[in-house]
C-alpha positions in Angstrom: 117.2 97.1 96.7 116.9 95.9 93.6 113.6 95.6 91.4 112.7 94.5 88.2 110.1 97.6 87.7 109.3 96.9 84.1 107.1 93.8 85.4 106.6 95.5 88.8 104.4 98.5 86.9 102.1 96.3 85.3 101.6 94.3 88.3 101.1 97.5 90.3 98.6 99.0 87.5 96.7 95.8 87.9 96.4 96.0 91.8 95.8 99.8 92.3 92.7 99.3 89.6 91.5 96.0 91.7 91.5 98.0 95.1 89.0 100.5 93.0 91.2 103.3 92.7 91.3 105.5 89.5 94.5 106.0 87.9 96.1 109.3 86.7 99.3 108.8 84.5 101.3 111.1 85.9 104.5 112.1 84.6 108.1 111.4 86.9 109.2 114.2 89.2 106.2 116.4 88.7 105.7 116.5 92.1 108.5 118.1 93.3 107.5 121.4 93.4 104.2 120.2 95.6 104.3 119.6 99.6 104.9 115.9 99.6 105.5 113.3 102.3 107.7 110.3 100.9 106.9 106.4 102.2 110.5 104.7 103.3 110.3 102.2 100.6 113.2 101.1 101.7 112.7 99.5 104.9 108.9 99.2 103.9 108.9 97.9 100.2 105.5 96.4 100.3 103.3 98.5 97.9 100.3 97.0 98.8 101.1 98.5 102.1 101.1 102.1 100.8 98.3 102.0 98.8 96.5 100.9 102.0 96.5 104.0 103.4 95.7 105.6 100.6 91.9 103.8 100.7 91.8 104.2 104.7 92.0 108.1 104.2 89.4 108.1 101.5 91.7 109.1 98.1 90.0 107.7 95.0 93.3 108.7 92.5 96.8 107.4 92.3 99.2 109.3 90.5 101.1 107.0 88.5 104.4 108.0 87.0 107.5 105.5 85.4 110.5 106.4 83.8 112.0 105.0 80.6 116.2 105.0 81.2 116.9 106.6 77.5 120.2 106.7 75.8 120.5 111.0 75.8 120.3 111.0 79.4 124.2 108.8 78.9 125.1 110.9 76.6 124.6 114.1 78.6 126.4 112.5 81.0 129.1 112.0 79.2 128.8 115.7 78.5 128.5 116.7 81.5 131.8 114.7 83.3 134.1 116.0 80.9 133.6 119.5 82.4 134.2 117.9 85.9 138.1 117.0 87.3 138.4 113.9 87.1 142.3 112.4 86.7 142.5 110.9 83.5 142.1 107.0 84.9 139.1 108.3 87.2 137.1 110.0 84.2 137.8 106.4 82.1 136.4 104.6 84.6 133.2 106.9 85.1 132.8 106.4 81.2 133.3 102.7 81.3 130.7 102.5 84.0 128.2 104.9 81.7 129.1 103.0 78.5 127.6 99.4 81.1 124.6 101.3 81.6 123.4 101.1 77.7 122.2 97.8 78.3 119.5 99.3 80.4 118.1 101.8 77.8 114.7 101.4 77.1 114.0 99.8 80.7 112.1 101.1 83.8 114.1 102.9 85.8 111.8 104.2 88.2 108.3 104.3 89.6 106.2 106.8 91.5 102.9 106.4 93.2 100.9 109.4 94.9 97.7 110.7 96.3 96.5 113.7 97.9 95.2 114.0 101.3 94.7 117.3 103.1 97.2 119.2 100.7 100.0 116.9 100.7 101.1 114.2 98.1 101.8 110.7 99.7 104.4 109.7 97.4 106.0 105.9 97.0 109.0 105.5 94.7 111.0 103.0 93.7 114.1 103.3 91.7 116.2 100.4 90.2 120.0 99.6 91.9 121.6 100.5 88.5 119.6 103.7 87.6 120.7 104.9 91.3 124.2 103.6 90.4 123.8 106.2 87.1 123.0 109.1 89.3 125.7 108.6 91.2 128.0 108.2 88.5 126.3 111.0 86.7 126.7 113.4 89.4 129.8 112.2 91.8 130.5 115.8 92.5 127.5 117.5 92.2 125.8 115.8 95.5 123.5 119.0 96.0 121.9 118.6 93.2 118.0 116.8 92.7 117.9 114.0 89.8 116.5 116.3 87.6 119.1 119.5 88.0 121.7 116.6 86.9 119.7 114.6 84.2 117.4 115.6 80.9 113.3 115.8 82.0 
């Protein structure tokens, strides 16, 4: 799926504050470590949809969290593949695929929405094409790994 999340988060700022919610600027991937329940944003895109819910269970704050894509997180994977095996062709491919990805610093690379309800954070996320294309370039070996075991906070 692709998305152009730097005018999506605006947009979705705008509508969670017109439904009446409060919003609490989160920050990405904080909510890992919490019992959460993820919305298939894949086959169910529509954030309106998700934030739905969220008013017909009675929460009254989304957590809003966005990433910036930033130029370390490139560079530490460019680190981070030269310890890996790559044949020589392979690991100047993966850098010619990281080195494309600099045209994308300073964009959003991914969104998160959540509220609580009975313990557990509904979460909605949405992550660009490319930035998924960067983790899996990042961390082609390394499939166990979350995001953020592979990629600076």
């Amino acid at each position: 799926m692709t998305f152009n999340l730097d005018t999506l988060k605006q947009e979705l700022l705008d509508y969670i504050v017109s439904e009446g919610f409060a919003v609490f600027r989160g920050q990405p991937g904080l909510l890992e470590s919490l019992p959460t329940i993820v919305w298939d944003a894949e086959a169910h895109p529509e954030y309106q949809a998700f934030l739905n819910v969220a008013k017909i269970v009675g929460a009254r704050v989304i957590v809003f969290a966005h990433r910036e894509f930033q130029s370390s997180e490139i560079e530490e994977a460019m680190e981070q593949i030269e310890d890996c095996d790559f044949a020589r062709e392979e690991l100047r491919s993966v850098e010619r695929s990281l080195a494309d990805l600099r045209a994308f610093v300073g964009s959003t690379c991914s969104i998160e929405m959540a509220f609580d309800c009975q313990g557990r954070m509904y979460v909605y996320e949405l992550v660009t094409d490319w930035f998924q294309s960067f983790m899996d370039t990042a961390a082609p070996e390394i499939n166990t790994l979350s995001l953020h075991d592979v990629l600076p906070g």
